[in-house]
C-alpha positions in Angstrom: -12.0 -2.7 11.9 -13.8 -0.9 14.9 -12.6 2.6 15.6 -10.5 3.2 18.9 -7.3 5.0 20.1 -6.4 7.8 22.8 -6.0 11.3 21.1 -4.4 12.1 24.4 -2.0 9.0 25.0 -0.7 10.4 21.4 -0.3 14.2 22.2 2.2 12.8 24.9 4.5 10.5 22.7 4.5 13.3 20.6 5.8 16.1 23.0 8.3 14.1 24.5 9.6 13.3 21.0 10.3 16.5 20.5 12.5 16.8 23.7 13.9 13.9 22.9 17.9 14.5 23.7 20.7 11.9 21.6 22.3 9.8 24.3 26.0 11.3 24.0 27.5 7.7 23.2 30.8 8.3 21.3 31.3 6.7 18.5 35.0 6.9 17.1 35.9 8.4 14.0 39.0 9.1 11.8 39.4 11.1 9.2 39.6 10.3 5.4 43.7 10.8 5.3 43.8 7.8 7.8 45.9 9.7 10.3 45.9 8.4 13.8 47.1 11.2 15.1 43.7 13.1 14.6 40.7 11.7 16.8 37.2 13.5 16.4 34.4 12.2 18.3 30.7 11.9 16.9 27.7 11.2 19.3 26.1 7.9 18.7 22.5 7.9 16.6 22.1 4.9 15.5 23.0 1.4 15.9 25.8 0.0 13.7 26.8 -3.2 11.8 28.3 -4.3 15.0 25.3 -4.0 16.9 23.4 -6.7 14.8 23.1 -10.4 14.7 21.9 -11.9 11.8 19.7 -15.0 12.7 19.5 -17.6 9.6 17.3 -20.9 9.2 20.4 -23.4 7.8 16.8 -25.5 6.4 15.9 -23.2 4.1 18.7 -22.4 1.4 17.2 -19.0 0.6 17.5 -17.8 4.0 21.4 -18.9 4.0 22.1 -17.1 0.7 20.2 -13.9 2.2 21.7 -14.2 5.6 25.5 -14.5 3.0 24.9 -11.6 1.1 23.2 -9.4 4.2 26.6 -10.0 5.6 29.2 -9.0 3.0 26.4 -6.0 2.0 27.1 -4.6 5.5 30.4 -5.9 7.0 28.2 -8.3 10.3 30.9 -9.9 12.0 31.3 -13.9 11.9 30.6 -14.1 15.5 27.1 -12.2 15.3 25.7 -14.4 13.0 23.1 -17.0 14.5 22.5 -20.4 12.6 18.9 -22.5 13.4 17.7 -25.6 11.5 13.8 -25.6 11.8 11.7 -26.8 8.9 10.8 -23.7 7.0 7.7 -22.0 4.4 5.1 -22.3 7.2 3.5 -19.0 7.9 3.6 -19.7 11.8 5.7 -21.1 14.3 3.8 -22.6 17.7 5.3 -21.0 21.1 6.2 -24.5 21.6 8.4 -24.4 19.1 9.8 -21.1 19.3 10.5 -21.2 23.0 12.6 -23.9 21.7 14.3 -22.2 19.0 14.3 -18.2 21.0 16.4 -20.5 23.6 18.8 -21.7 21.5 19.4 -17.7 20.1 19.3 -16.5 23.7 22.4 -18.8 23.7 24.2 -18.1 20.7 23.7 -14.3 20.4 27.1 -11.9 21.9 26.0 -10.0 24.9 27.0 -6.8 23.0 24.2 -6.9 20.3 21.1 -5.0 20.2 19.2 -6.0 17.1 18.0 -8.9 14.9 17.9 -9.2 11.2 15.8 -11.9 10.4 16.7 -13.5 6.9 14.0 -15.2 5.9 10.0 -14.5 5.1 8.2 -17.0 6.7 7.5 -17.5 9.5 6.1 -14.4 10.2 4.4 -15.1 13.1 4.7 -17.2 16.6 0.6 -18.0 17.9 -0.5 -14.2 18.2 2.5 -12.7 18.2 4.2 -11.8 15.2 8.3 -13.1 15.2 9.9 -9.9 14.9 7.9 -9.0 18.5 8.3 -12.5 20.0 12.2 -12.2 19.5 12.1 -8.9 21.0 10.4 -9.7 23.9 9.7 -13.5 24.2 6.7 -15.2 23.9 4.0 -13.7 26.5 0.4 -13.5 25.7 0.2 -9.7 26.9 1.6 -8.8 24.0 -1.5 -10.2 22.1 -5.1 -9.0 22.3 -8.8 -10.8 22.5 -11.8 -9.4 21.5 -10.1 -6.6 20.8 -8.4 -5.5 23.7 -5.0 -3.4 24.3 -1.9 -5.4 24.5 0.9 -4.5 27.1 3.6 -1.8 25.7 6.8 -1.7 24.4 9.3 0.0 26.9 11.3 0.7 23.3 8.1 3.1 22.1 10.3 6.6 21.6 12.9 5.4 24.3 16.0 7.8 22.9 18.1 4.6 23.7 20.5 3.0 21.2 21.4 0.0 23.9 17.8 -1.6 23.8 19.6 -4.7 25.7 20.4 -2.6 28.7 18.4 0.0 29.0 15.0 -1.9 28.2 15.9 -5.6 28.4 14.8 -6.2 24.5 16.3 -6.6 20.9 13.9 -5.1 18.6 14.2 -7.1 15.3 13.2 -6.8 11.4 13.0 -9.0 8.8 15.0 -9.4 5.5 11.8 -10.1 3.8 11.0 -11.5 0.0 9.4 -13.5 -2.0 12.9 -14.7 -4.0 16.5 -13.8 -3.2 16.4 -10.6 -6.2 14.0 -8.7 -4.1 15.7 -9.2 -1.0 19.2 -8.3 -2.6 17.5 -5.4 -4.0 16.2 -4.3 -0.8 19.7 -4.5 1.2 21.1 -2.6 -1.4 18.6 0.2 -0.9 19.2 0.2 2.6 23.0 0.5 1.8 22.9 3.0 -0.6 20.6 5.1 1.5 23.4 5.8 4.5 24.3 9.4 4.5 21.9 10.7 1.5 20.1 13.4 3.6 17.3 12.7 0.7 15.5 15.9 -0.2 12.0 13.5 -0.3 8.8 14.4 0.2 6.5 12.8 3.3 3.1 11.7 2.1 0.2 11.5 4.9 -2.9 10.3 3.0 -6.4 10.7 4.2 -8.5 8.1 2.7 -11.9 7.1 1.8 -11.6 4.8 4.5 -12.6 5.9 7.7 -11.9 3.3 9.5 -8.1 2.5 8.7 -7.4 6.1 8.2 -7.5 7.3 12.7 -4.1 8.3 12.1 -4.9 11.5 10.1 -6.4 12.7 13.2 -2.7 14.0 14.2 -1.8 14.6 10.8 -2.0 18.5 10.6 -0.1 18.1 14.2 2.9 16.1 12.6 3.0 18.7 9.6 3.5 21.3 12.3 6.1 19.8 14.3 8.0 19.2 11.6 7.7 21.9 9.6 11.2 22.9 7.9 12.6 19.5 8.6 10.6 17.6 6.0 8.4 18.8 2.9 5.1 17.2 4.2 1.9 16.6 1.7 -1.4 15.9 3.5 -3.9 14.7 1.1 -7.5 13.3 0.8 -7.5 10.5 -1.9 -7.3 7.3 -1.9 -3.5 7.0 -3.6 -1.1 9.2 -4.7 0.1 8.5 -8.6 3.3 10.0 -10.6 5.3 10.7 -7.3 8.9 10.5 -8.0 10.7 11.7 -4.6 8.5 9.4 -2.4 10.7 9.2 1.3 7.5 8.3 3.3 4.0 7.2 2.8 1.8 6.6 5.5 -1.6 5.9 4.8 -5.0 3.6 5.5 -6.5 1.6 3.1 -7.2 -2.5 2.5 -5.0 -2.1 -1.0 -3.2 0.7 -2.0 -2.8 0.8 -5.6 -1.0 3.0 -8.0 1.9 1.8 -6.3 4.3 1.2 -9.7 3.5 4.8 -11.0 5.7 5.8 -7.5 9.6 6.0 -7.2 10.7 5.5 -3.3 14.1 7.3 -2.4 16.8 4.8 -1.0 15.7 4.3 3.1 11.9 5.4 2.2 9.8 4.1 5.1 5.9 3.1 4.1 2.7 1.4 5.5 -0.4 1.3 5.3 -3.3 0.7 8.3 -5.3 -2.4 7.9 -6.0 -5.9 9.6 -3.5 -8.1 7.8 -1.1 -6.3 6.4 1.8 -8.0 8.1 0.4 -11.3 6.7 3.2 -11.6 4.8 2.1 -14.6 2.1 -1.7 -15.1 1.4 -3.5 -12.5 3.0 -7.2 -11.4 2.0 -5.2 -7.9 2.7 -2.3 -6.4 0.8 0.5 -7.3 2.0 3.2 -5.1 3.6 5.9 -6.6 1.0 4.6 -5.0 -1.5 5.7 -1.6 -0.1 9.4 -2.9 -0.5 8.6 -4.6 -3.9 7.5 -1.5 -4.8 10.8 0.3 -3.3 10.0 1.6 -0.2 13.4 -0.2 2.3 11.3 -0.9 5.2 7.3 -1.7 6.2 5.3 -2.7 9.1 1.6 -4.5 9.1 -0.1 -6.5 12.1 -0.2 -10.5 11.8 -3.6 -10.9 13.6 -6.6 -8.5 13.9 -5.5 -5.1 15.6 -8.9 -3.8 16.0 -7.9 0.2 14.5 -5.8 0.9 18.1 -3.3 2.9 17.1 -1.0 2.5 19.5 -0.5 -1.0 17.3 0.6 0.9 14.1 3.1 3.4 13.6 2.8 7.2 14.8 4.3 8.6 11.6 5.7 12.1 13.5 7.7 9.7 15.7 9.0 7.7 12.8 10.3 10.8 10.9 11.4 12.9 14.2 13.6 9.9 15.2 15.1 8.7 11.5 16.0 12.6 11.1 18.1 12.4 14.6 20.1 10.3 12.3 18.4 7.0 13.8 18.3 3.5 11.4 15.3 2.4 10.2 14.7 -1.0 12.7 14.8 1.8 15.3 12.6 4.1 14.3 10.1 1.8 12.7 10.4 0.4 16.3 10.0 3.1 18.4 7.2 4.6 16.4 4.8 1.6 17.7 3.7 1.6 21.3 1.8 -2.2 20.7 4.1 -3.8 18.9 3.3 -7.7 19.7 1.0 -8.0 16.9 3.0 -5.9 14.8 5.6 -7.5 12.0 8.4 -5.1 10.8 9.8 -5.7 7.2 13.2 -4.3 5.5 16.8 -3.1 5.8 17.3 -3.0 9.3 19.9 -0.3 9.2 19.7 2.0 6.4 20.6 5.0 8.0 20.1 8.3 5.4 20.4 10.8 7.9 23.2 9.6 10.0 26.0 12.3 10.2 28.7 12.0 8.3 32.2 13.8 9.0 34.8 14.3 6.5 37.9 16.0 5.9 38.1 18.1 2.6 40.8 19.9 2.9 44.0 19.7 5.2 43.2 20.5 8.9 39.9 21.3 7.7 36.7 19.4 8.5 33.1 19.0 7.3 30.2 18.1 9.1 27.1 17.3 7.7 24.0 16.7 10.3 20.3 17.0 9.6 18.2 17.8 13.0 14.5 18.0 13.6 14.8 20.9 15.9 17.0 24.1 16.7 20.3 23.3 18.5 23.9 24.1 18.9 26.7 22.5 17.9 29.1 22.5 21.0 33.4 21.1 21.0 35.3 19.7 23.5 38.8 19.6 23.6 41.5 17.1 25.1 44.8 16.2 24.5 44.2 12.9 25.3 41.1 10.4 24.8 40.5 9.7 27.9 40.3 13.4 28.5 39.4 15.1 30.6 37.5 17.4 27.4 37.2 21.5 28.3 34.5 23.2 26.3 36.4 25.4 23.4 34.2 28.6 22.5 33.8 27.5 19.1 29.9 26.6 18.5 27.6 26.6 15.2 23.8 27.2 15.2 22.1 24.0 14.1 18.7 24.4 12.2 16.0 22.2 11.1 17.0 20.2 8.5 20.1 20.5 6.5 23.1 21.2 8.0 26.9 21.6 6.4 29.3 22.5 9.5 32.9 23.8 8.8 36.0 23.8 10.8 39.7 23.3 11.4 41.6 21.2 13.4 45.1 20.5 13.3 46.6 17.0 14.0 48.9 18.3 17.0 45.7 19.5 18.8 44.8 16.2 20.3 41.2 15.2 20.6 37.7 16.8 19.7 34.2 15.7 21.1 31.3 17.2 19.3 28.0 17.5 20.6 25.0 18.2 19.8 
């Protein structure tokens, strides 16, 4: 792999991650006692069951059973989920025959949808893009490189959007992937258990003994310090890490990583590791990125053709973790991590969700938030009588630190309507 990448081009993503501000989209909730009386209103950070189609190859019968169980594991509605026939187990589709087949799901798919899960393993990969990439942003040979050179962008790369459709004119997309229907029923139910776990896991940036797939840990001591007190971060120079048992990410470069069953991976872990064919999904030379979810991690990346070490065209691990610990799912901040995706595959539970806040009331009248941040804010409430508003500020407002965060307060039925922000 030859060396390349812009230190500066990275320094930038990174900064604006950090102002990054969550799009006040409400999302409606009601509190445990089911009383409709009582509306409090969450900003949006992440996407949601309703904001995903499933797409499903009726050819292959693993793909229908996955695409089956991918739907009753997270409650997709009927009308989100996509059915192709296409003869299955190749590795690649032709544009050709995608064009086709992205034509037919341009068709099928609500307007209202922002992501793709993708329930099936292979194909992985449309001439030099891989699928997930093609169905994001069509088939265009910009997204793909020769001799080495830089493919266009993705609009997505650390966009704080949560409407992809509208604001970028893309669905990002991730596939359910496996080699049998037990691995892919154990990764969905990682992803579901994972929503709303704040894990207390560790982050593991490994510096390897090879140079080449390991340009990343030049910003490693950087994404330690920016995200100091919002994850416990471990920057280390070996070639695997053994006997970890609180593994939440593991970013690393390296042809094969082994020592991977001496490791436990928390429910929405996110892994990878930098090399040419990792997101050759079957039959690479390489290890493949499935083994990363075989071996527990809920979601993975790898390229499909030759990357050539750019790292725009792998994940930037401080923009992975700043945006899953706004409370983001995994498809999006796997997504937004990469700024050249087209050669990039992504793998797993789409939206596992760990650190998405969760609002509950434990007592009458009284109310519990829990929100993990990646910065220092304020928690702010509105207050309307009605939901259409309009919502006046209320002088009530909590300090939000870095990490962790268990929010109090009271709020009686007759009150009307609260909008929290943040």
């Amino acid at each position: 792999m030859q060396r390349t990448g812009s230190k500066s081009s990275f320094l930038l993503a990174t900064r604006v991650a950090l102002l990054v501000v969550t799009p006040l989209v409400m999302l409606l909730l009601l509190p445990s006692t089911g009383k409709a009386e009582t509306h409090i209103q969450l900003p949006q950070t992440s996407l949601t069951s309703d904001d995903v189609a499933v797409i499903i190859n009726d050819s292959d019968p693993l793909s229908v059973q996955i695409g089956q169980y991918y739907r009753e594991a997270r409650g997709i509605p009927a009308s989100n989920m996509i059915h192709l026939q296409f003869s299955p187990g190749r590795t690649a589709l032709s544009r050709e025959e995608f064009q086709e087949l992205k034509a037919e799901i341009d068709q099928k798919v609500p307007a209202h949808v922002q992501a793709y899960a993708v329930a099936w393993t292979l194909p992985y990969r449309v001439d030099c893009m891989s699928l997930t990439s093609a169905l994001a942003f069509g088939f265009d040979e910009k997204y793909c490189s020769f001799n080495c050179s830089a493919t266009a962008a993705s609009p997505y790369f650390n966009s704080p959007s949560h409407h992809p459709v509208s604001d970028h004119q893309l669905r990002p997309a991730m596939m359910l992937a496996g080699l049998d229907f037990e691995q892919v029923k154990s990764l969905i139910d990682r992803g579901v258990a994972a929503d709303h776990t704040f894990p207390a896991g560790h982050a593991y940036l490994v510096i390897t003994s090879d140079k080449a797939r390991s340009v990343r840990a030049n910003y490693f001591e950087m994404t330690a310090q920016q995200l100091n007190g919002v994850f416990p971060i471990e920057i280390l120079e070996t070639d695997a890490i053994t006997d970890r048992h609180d593994v939440l990410f593991y970013f690393t470069g390296l042809v094969r990583v082994p020592q991977l069953d001496t490791l436990d991976f928390l429910p929405g872990a996110l892994a990878d590791h930098l090399t040419s064919a990792g997101g050759q999904l079957t039959g690479s030379s390489q290890m493949s990125s499935l083994q990363w979810l075989e071996a527990g991690a809920t979601a993975s990346y790898g390229t499909v053709v030759e990357p050539c070490s750019h790292m725009q065209k792998f994940p930037f691990p401080a923009i992975a973790m700043f945006h899953y610990a706004l409370g983001a799912s995994a498809i999006e901040a796997y997504w937004k991590s990469v700024a050249w995706p087209g050669e990039g595959v992504f793998i797993g539970e789409p939206l596992a969700r760990p650190f998405a806040p969760e609002l509950r009331e434990i007592h009458t009248g009284q109310f519990e938030l829990r929100i993990f941040s990646p910065r220092e804010t304020r928690l702010r409430i509105e207050q309307s009588r009605s939901a259409a508003g309009p919502f006046k500020p209320s002088p009530r407002q909590f300090a939000i630190r870095r990490g962790m965060n268990r929010l109090r307060f009271n709020f009686n039925q007759t009150e009307g309507y609260l909008r929290l922000k943040w």
